[in-house]
PAZAPA-4460 file (N, C-alpha, C; in steps of 0.05 Angstrom, whole numbers, plus 32768, in hexadecimal, padded with zeros to 4 digits):
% residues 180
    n_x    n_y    n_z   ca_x   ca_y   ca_z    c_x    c_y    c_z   seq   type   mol
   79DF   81BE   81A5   79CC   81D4   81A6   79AF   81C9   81A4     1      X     A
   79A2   81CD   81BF   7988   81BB   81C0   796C   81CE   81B8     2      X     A
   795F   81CE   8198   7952   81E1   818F   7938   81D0   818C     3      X     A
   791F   81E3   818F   7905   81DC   8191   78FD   81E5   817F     4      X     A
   78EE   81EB   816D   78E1   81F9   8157   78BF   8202   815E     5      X     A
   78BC   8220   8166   78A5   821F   8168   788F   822B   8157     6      X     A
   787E   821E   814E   7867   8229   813A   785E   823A   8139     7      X     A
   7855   8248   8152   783C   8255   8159   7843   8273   8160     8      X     A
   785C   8281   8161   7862   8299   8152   7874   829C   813E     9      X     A
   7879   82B4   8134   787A   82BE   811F   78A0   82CB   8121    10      X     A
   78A0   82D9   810D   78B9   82E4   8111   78B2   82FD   810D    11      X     A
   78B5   8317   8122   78B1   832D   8115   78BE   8343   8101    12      X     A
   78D2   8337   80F5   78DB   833D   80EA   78D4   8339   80CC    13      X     A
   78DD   831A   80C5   78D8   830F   80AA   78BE   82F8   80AA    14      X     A
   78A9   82FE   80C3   788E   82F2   80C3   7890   82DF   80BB    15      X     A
   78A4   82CA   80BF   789F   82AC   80B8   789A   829E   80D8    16      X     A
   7897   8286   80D1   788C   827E   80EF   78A2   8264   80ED    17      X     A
   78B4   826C   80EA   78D0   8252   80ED   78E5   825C   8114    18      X     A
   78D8   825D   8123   78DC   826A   8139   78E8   824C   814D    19      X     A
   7909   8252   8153   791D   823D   815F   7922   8244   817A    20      X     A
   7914   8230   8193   7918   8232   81A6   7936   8226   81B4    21      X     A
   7949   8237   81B9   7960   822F   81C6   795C   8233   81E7    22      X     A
   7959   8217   81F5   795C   821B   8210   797D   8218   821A    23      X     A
   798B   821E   8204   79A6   8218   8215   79B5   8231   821A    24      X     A
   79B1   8242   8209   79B4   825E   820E   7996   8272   8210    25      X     A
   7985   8269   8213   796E   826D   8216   7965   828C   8202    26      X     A
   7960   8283   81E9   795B   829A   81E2   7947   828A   81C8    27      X     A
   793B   8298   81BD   791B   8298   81AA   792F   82A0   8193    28      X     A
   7934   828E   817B   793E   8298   815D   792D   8298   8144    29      X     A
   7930   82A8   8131   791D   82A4   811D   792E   828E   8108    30      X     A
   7921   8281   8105   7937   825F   80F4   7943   826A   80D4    31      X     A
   7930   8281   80CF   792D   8291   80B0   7946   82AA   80B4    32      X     A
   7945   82B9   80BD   794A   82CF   80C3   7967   82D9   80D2    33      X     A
   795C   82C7   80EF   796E   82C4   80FC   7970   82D8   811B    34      X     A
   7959   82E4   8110   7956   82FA   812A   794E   82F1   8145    35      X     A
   795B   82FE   8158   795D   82F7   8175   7942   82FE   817D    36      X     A
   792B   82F4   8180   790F   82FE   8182   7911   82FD   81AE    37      X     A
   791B   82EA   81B0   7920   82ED   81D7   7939   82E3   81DF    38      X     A
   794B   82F3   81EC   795D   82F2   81F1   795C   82D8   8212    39      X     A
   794B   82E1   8226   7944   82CF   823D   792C   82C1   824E    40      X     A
   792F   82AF   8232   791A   8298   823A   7917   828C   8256    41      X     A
   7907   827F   8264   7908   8270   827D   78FF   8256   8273    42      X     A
   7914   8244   8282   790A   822D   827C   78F2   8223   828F    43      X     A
   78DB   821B   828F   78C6   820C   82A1   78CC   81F0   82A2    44      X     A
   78DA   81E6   829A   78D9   81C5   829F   78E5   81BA   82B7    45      X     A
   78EA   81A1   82C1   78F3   8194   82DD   790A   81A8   82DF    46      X     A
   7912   81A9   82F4   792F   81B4   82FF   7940   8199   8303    47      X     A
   7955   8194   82FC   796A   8185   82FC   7982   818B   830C    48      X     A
   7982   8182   831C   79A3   817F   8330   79AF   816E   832D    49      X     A
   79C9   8170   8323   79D7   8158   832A   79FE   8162   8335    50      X     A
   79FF   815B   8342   7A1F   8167   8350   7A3A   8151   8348    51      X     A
   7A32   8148   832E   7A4C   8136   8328   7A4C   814D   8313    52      X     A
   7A67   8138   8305   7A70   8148   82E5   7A5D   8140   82CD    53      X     A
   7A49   812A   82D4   7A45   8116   82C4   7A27   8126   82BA    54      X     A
   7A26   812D   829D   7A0F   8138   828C   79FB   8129   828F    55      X     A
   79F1   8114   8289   79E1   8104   8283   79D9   80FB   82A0    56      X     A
   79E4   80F6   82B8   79D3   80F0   82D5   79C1   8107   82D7    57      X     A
   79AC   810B   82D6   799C   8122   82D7   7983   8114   82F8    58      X     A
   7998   8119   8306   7982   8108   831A   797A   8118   8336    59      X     A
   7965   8118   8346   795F   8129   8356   7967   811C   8371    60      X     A
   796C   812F   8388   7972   8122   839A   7959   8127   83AC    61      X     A
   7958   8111   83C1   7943   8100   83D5   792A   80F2   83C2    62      X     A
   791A   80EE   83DC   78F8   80E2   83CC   78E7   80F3   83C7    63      X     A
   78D9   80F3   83B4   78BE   80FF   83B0   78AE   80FC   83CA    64      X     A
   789A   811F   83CA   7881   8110   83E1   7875   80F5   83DF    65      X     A
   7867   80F2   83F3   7854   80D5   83EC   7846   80DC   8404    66      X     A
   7829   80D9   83FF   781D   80CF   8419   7824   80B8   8434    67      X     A
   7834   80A7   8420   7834   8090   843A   784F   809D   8448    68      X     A
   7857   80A8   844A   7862   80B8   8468   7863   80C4   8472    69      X     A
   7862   80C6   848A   7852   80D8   84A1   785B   80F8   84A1    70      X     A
   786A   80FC   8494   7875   8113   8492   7871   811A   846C    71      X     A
   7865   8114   8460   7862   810B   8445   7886   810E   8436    72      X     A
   7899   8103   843C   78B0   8105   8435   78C3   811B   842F    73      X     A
   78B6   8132   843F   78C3   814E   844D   78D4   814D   8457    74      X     A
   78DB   813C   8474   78ED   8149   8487   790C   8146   847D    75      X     A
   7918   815B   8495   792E   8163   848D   793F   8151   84A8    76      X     A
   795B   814E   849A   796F   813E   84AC   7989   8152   84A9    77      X     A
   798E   815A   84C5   79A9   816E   84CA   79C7   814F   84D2    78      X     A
   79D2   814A   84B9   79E5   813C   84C1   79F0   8142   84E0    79      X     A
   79FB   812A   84F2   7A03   8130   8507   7A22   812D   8504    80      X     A
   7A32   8132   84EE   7A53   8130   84ED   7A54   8150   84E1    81      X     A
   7A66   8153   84F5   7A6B   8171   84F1   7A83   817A   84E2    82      X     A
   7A83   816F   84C7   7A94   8171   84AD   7A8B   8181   849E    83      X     A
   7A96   8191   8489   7A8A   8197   8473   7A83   8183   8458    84      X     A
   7A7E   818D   8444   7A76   817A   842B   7A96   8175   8425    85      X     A
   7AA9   817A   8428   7AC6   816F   841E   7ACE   8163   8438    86      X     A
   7AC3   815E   8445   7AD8   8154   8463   7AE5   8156   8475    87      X     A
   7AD7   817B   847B   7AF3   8189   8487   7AE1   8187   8494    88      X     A
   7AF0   818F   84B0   7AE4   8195   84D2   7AD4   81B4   84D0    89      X     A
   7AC5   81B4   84DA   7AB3   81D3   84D3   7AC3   81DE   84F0    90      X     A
   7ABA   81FA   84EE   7ACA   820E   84FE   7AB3   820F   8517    91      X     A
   7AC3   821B   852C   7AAD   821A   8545   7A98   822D   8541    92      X     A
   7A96   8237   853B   7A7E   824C   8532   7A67   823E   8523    93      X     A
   7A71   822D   850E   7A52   8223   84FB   7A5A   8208   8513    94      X     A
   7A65   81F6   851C   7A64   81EA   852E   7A49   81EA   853F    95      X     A
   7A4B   8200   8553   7A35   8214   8561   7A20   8215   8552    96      X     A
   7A1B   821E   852F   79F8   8227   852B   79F3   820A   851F    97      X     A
   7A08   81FA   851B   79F1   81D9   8513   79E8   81D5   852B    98      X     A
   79FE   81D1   853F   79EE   81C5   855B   79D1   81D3   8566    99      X     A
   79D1   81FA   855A   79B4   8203   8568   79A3   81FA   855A   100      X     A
   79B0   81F9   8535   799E   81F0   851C   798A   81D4   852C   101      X     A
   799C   81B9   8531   799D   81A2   8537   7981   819D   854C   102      X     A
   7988   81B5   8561   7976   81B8   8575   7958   81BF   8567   103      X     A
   7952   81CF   855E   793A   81DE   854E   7931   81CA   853D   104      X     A
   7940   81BC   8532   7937   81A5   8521   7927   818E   852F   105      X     A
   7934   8183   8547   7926   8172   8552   7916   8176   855E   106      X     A
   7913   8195   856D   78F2   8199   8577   78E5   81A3   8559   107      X     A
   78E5   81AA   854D   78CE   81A9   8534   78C7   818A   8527   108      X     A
   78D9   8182   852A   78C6   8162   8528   78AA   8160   853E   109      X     A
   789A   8156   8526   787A   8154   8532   7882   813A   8553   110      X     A
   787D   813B   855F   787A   8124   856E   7862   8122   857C   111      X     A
   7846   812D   856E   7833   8123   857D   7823   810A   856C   112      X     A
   780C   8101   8585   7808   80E8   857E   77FD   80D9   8565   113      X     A
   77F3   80EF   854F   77E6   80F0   853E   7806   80E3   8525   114      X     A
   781A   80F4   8529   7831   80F0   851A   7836   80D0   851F   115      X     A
   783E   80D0   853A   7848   80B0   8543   7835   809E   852F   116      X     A
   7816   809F   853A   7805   808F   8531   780B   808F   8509   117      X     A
   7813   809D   84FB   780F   80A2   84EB   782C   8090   84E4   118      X     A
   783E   8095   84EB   785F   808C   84DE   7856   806A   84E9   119      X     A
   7850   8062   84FC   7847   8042   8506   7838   8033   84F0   120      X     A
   7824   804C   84E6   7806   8038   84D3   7815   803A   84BB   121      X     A
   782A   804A   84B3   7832   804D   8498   7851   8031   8498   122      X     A
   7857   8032   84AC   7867   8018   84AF   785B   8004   84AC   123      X     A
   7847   8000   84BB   7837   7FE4   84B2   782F   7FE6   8497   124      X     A
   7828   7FF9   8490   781F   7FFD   846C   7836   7FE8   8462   125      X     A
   784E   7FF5   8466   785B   7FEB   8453   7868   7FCE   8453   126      X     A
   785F   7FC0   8469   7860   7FA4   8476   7844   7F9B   8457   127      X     A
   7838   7FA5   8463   7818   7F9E   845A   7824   7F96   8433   128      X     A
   7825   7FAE   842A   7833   7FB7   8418   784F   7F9E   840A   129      X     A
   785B   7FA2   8418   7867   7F81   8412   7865   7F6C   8413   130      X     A
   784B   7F66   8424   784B   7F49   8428   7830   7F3D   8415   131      X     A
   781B   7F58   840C   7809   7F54   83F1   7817   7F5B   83DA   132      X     A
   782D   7F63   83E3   783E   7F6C   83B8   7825   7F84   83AE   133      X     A
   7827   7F8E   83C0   7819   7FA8   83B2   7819   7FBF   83A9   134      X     A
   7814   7FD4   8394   7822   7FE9   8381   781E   7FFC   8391   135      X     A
   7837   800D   838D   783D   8029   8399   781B   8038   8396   136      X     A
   7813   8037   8382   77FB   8046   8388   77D9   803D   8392   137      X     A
   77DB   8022   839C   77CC   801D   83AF   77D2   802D   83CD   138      X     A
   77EB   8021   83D4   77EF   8026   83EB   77F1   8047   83F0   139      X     A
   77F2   805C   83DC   77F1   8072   83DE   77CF   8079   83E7   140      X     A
   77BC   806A   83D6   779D   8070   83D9   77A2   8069   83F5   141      X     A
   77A2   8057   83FE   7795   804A   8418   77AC   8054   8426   142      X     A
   77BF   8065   8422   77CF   8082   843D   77BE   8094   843D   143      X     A
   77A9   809C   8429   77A5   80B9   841E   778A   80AC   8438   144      X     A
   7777   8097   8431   775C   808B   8442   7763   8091   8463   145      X     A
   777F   8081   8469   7789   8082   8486   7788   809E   848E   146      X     A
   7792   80AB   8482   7797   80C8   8482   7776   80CF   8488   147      X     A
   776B   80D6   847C   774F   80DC   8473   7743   80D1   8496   148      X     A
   7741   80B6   84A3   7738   80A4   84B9   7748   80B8   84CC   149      X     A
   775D   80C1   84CC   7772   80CC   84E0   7769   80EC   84E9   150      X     A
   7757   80F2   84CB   7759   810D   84CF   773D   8111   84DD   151      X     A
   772C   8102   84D9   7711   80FE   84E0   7711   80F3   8502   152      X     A
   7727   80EB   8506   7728   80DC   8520   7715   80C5   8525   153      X     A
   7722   80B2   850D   770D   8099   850F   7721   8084   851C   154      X     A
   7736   808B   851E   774B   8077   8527   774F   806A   8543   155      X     A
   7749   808A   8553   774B   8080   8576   7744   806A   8581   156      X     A
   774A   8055   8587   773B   8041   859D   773C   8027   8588   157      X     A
   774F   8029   8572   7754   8014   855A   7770   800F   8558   158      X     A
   776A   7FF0   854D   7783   7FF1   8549   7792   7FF8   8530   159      X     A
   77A5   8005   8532   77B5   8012   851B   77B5   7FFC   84FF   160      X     A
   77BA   7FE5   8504   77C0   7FCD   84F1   77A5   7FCA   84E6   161      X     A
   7793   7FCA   84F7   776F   7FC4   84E9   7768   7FD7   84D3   162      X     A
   7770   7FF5   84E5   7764   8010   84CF   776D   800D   84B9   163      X     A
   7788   8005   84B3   77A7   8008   849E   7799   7FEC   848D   164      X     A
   778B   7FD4   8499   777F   7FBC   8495   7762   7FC6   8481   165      X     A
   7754   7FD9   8495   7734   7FDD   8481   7739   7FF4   846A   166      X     A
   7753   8007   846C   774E   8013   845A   7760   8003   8440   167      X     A
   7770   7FF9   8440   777B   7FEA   8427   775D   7FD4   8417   168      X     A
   774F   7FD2   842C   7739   7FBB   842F   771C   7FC9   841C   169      X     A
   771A   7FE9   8426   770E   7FFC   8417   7712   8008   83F9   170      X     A
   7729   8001   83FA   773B   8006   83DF   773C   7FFA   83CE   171      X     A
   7738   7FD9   83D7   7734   7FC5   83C4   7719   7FCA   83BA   172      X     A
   7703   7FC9   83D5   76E5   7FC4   83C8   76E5   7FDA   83B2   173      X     A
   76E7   7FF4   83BA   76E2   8005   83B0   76EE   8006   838A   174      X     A
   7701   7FF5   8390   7715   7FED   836A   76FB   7FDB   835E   175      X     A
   76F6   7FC5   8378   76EB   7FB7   836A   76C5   7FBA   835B   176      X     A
   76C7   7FCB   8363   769C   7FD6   8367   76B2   7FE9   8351   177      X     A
   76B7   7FF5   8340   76C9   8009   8326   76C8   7FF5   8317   178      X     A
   76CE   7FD7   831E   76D9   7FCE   8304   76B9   7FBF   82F5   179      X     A
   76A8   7FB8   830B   7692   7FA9   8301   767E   7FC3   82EB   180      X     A
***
């Protein structure tokens, strides 16, 4: 029974302020008393998925956004095996709406040149990125800069590797003129 104790109200009943937060049946207790002061609490904290049996894996599935991908780590992938989650053969009917699903999916992928340019400089990032041993949140600033050059249309008539080159390059000066 996972109980919180909160200070800051009261009991209206026997006005003590010994007030036991149960998020497991979600309800507000008086610790004195014993009175049901809220029967249905909401919890606000992370949401937790996990689809084993196992209590303690409390883990989320895919990546967090990030700037350094061109899609900031949104897009969606329609498996192309036409199984269900247990392994059975799906019926010709949902057969039919993945394939229209399938279709709709691939024209909503961005494919103009701005995207391309964008998934290319973020590849080289991460070349870049490995080959200086450099922390996830550099390379996030100097996506957020590229971004910034891209949106301004400073990029045209450059090469992708130079821009991806002066803004990591901007990023430094700019740490370094903070630290003096």
């Amino acid at each position: 029974m996972a109980q919180q104790i909160a200070s800051k109200q009261r009991c209206p009943r026997c006005g003590k302020n010994t007030i036991i937060t149960d998020m497991e049946i979600a309800e507000l207790i008086c610790g004195r008393c014993g009175y049901v002061i809220s029967e249905r609490l909401v919890d606000s904290g992370p949401e937790w998925r996990s689809f084993t049996d196992d209590k303690t894996n409390k883990s989320r599935t895919g990546v967090g956004t990030s700037l350094t991908m061109h899609d900031h780590g949104l897009a969606t992938v329609i498996n192309p095996i036409n199984r269900d989650s247990v392994g059975k053969p799906l019926s010709y009917s949902m057969k039919k709406t993945l394939k229209r699903l399938r279709v709709w999916d691939s024209r909503s992928q961005v494919h103009d040149s701005a995207d391309r340019n964008m998934r290319h400089a973020f590849i080289e990032l991460g070349k870049m990125k490995d080959k200086l041993a450099l922390s996830d949140a550099v390379i996030e600033k100097a996506a957020y800069i590229y971004r910034k050059a891209l949106d301004k249309k400073l990029i045209r008539g450059r090469s992708i590797i130079a821009v991806i080159a002066a803004s990591l390059m901007r990023l430094v000066v700019t740490q370094r003129l903070q630290e003096l």
